[in-house]
C-alpha positions as CSV (number, residue, x, y, z in Angstrom):
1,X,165.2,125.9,-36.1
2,X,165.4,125.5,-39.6
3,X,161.9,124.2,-40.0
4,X,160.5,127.1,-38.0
5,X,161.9,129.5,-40.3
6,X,160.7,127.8,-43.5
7,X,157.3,127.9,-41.9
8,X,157.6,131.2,-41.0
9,X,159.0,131.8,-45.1
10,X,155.8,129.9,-46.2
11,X,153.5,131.5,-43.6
12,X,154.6,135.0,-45.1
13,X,153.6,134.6,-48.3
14,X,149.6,133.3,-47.5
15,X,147.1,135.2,-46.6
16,X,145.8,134.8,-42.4
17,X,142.6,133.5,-43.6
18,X,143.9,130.4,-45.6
19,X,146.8,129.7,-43.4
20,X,144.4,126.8,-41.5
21,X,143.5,125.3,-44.6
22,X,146.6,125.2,-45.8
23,X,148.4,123.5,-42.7
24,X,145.0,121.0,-43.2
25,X,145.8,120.0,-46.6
26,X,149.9,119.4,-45.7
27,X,148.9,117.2,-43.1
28,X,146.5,115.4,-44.9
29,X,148.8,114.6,-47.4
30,X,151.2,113.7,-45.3
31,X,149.1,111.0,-43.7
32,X,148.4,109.7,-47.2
33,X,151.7,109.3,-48.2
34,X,152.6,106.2,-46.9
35,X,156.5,107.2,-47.2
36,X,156.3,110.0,-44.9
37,X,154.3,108.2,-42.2
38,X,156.8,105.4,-42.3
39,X,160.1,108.1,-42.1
40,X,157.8,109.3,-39.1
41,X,157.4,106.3,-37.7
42,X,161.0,105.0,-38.3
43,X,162.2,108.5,-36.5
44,X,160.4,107.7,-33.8
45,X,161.5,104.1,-33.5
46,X,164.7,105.3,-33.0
47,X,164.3,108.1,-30.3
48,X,162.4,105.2,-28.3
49,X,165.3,102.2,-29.0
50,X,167.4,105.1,-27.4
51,X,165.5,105.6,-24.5
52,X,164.6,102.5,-23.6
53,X,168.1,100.7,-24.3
54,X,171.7,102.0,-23.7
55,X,174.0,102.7,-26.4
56,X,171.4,102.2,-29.1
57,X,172.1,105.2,-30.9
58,X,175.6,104.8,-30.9
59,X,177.3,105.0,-34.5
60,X,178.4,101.2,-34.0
61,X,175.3,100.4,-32.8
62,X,173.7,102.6,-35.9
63,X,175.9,101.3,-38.6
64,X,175.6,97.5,-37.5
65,X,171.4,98.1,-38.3
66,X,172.4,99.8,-41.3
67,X,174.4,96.8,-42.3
68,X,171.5,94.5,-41.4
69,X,168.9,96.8,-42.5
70,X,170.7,96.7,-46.5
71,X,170.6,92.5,-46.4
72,X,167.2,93.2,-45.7
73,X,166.9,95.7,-48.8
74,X,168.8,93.3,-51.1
75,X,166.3,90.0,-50.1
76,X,163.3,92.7,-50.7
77,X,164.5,94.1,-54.1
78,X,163.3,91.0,-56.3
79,X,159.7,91.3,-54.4
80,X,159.5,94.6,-54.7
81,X,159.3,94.6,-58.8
82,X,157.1,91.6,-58.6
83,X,154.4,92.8,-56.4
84,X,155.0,96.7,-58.9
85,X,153.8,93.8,-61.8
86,X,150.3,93.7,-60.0
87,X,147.8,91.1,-60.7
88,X,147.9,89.4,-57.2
89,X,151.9,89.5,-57.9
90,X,154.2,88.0,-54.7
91,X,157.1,85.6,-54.5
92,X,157.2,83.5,-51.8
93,X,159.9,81.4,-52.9
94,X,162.3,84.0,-51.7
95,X,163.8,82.8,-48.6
96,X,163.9,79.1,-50.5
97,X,165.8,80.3,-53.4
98,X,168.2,82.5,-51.0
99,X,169.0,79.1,-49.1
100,X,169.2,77.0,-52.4
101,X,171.7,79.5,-54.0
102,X,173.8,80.0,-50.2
103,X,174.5,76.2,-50.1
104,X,175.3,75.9,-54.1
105,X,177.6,78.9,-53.7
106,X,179.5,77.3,-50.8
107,X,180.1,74.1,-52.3
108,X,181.1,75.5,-55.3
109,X,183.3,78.4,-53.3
110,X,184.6,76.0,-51.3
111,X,186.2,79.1,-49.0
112,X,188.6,79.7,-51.8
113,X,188.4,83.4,-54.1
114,X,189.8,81.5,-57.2
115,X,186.6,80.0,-57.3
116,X,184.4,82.8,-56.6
117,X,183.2,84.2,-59.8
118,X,181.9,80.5,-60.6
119,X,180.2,80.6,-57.1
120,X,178.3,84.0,-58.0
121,X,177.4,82.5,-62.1
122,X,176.0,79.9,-60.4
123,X,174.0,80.8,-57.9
124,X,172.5,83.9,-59.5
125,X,172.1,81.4,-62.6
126,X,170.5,79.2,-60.6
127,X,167.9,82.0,-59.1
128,X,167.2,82.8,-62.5
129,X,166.0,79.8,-63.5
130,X,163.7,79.0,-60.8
131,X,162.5,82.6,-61.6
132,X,161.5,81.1,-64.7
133,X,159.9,78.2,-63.5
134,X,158.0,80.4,-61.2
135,X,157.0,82.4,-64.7
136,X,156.1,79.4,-66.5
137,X,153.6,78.1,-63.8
138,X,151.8,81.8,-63.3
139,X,151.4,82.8,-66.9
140,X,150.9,79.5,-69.4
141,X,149.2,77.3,-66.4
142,X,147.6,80.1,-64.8
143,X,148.5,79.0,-61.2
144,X,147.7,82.0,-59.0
145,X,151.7,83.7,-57.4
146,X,150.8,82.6,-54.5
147,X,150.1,79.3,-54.8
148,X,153.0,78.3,-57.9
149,X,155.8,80.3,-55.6
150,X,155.0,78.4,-52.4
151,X,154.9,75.3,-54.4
152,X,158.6,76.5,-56.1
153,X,159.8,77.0,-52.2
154,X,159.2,73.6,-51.6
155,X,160.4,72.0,-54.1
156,X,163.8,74.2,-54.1
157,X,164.1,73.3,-50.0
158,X,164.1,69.4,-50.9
159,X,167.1,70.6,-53.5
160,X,168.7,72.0,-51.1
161,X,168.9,68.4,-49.0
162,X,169.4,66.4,-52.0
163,X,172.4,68.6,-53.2
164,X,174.2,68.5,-49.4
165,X,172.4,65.1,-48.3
166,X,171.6,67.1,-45.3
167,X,175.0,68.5,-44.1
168,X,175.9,71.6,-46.2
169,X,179.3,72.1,-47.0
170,X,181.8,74.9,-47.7
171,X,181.8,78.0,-47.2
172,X,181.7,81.5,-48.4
173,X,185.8,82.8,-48.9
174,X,187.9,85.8,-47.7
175,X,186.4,88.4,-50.4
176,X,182.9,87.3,-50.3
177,X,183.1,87.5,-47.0
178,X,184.5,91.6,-47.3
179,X,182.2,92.5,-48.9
180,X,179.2,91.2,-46.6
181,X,180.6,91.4,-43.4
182,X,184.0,93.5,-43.8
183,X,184.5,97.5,-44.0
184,X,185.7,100.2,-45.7
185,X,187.0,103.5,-43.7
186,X,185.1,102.4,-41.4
187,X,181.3,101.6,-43.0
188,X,180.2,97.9,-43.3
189,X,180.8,96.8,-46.8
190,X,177.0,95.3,-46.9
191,X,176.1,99.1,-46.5
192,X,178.1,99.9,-49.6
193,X,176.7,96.7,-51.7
194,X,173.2,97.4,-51.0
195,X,173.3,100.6,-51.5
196,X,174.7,99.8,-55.3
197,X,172.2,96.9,-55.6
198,X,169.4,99.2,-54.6
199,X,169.9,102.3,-56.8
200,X,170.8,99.8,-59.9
201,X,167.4,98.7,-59.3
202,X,165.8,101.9,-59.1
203,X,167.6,102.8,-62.0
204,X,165.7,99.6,-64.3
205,X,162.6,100.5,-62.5
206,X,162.4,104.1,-63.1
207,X,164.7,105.2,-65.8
208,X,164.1,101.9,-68.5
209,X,161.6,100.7,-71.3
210,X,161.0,97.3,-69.3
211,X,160.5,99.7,-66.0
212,X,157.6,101.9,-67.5
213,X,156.1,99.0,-68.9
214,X,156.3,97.0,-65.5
215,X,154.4,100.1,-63.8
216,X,151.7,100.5,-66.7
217,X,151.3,96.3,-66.6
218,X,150.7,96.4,-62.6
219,X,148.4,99.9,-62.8
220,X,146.4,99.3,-65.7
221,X,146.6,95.6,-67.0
222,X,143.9,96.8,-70.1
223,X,145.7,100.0,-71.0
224,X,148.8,98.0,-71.5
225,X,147.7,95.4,-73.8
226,X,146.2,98.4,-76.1
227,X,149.8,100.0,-75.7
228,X,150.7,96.5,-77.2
229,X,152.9,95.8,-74.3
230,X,154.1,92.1,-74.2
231,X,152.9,91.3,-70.6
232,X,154.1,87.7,-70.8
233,X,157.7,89.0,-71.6
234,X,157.1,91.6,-68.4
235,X,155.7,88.5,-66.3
236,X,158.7,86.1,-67.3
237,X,161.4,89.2,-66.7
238,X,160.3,89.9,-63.7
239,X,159.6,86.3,-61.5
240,X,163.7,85.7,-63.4
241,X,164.7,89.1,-62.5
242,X,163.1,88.1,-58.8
243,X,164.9,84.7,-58.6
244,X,168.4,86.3,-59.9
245,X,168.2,88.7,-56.7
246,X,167.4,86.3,-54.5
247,X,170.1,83.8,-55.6
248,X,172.0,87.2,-54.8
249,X,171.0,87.9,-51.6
250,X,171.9,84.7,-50.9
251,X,175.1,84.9,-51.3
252,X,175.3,88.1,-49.2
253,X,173.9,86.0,-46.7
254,X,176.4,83.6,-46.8
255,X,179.2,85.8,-46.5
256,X,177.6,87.6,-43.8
257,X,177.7,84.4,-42.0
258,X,180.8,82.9,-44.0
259,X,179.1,79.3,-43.5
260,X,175.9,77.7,-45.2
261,X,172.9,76.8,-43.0
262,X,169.9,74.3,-45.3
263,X,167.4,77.1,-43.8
264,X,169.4,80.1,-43.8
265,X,167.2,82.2,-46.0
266,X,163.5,81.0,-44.6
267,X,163.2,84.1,-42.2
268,X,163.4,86.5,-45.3
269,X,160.5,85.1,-47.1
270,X,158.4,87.0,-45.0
271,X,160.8,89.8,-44.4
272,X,160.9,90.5,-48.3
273,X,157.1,91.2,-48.6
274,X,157.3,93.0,-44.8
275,X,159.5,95.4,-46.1
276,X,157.5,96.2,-49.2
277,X,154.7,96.4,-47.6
278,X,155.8,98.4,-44.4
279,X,157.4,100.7,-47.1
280,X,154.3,102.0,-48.7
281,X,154.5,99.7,-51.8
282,X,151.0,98.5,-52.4
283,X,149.7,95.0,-53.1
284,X,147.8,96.1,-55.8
285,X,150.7,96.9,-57.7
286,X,151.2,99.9,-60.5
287,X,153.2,101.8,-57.8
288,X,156.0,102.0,-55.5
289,X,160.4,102.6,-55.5
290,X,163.1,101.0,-54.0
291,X,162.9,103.8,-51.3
292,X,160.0,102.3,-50.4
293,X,161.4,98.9,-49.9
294,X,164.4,100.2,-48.2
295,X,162.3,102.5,-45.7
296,X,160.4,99.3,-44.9
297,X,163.3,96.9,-44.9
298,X,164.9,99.5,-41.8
299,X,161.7,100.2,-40.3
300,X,161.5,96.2,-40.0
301,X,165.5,96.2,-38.4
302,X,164.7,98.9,-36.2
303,X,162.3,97.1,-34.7
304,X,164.4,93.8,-34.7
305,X,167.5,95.6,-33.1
306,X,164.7,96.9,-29.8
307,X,163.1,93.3,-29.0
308,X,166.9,92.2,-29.2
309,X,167.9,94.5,-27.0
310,X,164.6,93.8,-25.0
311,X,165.6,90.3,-24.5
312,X,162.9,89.1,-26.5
313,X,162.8,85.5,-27.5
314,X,162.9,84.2,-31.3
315,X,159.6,83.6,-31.5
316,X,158.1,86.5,-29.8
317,X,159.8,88.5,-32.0
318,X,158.5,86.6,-35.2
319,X,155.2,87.2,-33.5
320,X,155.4,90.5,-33.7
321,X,156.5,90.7,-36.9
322,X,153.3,88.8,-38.2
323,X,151.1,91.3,-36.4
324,X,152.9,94.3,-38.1
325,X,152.2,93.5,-41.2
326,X,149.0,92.1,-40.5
327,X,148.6,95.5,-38.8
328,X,149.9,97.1,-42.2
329,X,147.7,95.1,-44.8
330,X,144.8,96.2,-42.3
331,X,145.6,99.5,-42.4
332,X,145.8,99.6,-46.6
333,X,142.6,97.9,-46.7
334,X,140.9,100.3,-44.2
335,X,142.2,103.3,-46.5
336,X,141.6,101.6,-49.8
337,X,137.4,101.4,-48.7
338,X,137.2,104.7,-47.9
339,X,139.0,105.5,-51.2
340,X,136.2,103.8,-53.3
341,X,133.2,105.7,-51.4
């Protein structure tokens, strides 16, 4: 009802004769904006999850993929300023550094609050520093993202069995375990945490120094070095910056979970650069918001919470995963051709 009566507002004021043209160009860039196609398509996700399973669009139902959907965001937000960074920019070493910081926290936690704030210094410490390492390997050795983060995961997985000798220990304590798993008034607390975490980080990307430089460094590499901006200081923040969310996230996961697993973070590699990707952000770089991420990161959930309901299996649901992003990149390089001619 509403919309009909703003298109009728609209329709009042232009002439017959360019009302076609008009409704033409809305739609067109509509289907380029890769944020309303993805609302579109999440809307629709939705209306088909109800149809097709009972009780899907429940609010319990709704709040527990809103609660899923945010650990999602929180892995994502350290991907999402390094592929904004451009120059092939992607951090596979993600999931690694989400398991490496989820064990440290637990043993150093040891299911006990008095020892929290340690936990959290030293995970997100931790993070940071592989971060670095990841920094110090793309921009003095020249070792392509993609290649110096999925050595980086490696290495931090063998940490992780060194540090436990296999069998992880501890676990994540009462408060940690609130805030990732517990509610207030009735809204999961990981709903409230990532919603904090996400618009802090649309805060540094959009309203800071270091966020206009990141967007002029991934858009136009050249223009920023005649602006005099220190891209090896923007590189090195942002693989840190990366590493410090991850080492986060991880320890959302583990109080989501309240135990460690040695693996526990692996399935979010590929989740963090899904939902970046699903969400508009482009691999190119120069471009994109934490709306993005978070439209992709419940886009991806949606579509989680249906094959689960389904009865899919693990791995067919993995499966489908790859193809829709696959499906995505596809999609970006199909437009980006036509963009060039």
């Amino acid at each position: 009802m509403i919309i009909m009566l703003l298109h009728g507002v609209l329709m009042s004021y232009v002439d017959k004769a360019d009302r076609p043209a008009l409704l033409r160009s809305t739609a067109t860039a509509l289907l380029r904006s890769n944020f309303a196609v993805g609302a579109a398509i999440m809307v629709l996700l939705l209306i088909v999850g109800g149809m097709m399973i009972p009780g899907f669009l429940m609010p319990r139902n709704l709040l527990a993929i809103g609660a899923l959907g945010m650990l999602v965001t929180i892995a994502a937000l350290g991907q999402t300023f390094v592929v904004i960074s451009g120059d092939g920019g992607i951090d596979l070493s993600v999931g690694a550094i989400m398991s490496f910081s989820t064990v440290l926290g637990a043993m150093i936690i040891s299911g006990q609050d008095q020892y929290l704030l340690p936990g959290v210094i030293a995970a997100c410490l931790a993070g940071a520093a592989l971060g670095f390492v990841n920094a110090l390997g793309i921009w003095y050795l020249r070792i392509p993202a993609l290649i110096m983060t999925l050595g980086l995961a490696g290495i931090v997985a063998g940490l992780s069995i060194v540090i436990t000798h296999g069998q992880p220990s501890g676990s994540s304590g009462p408060f940690l375990a609130f805030l990732a798993s517990g509610t207030l008034l009735g809204v999961p607390m990981l709903i409230i945490v990532g919603v904090l975490a996400a618009i802090g980080a649309e805060f540094v990307l959009q309203r800071t120094g270091f966020g206009r430089m990141l967007f002029l460094v991934g858009a136009n590499p050249p223009a920023a070095d005649v602006a005099r901006i220190p891209r090896n200081l923007i590189v090195f923040a942002t693989y840190t910056l990366s590493g410090a969310l991850s080492g986060f996230a991880g320890l959302m996961l583990l109080g989501y979970t309240q135990t460690p697993y040695l693996k526990g973070g692996e399935d979010y590699m590929l989740s963090s650069i899904a939902a970046v990707v699903v969400g508009g952000i482009s691999l190119k770089g120069g471009q994109g918001s934490v709306g993005n991420t978070i439209l992709g990161a419940f886009v991806l959930t949606v579509i989680g919470s249906i094959l689960v309901g389904l009865h899919v299996a693990q791995g067919g649901r993995e499966i489908i995963d790859g193809i829709i992003l696959l499906c995505v990149l596809a999609l970006y390089a199909v437009r980006g051709r036509r963009q060039v001619r």
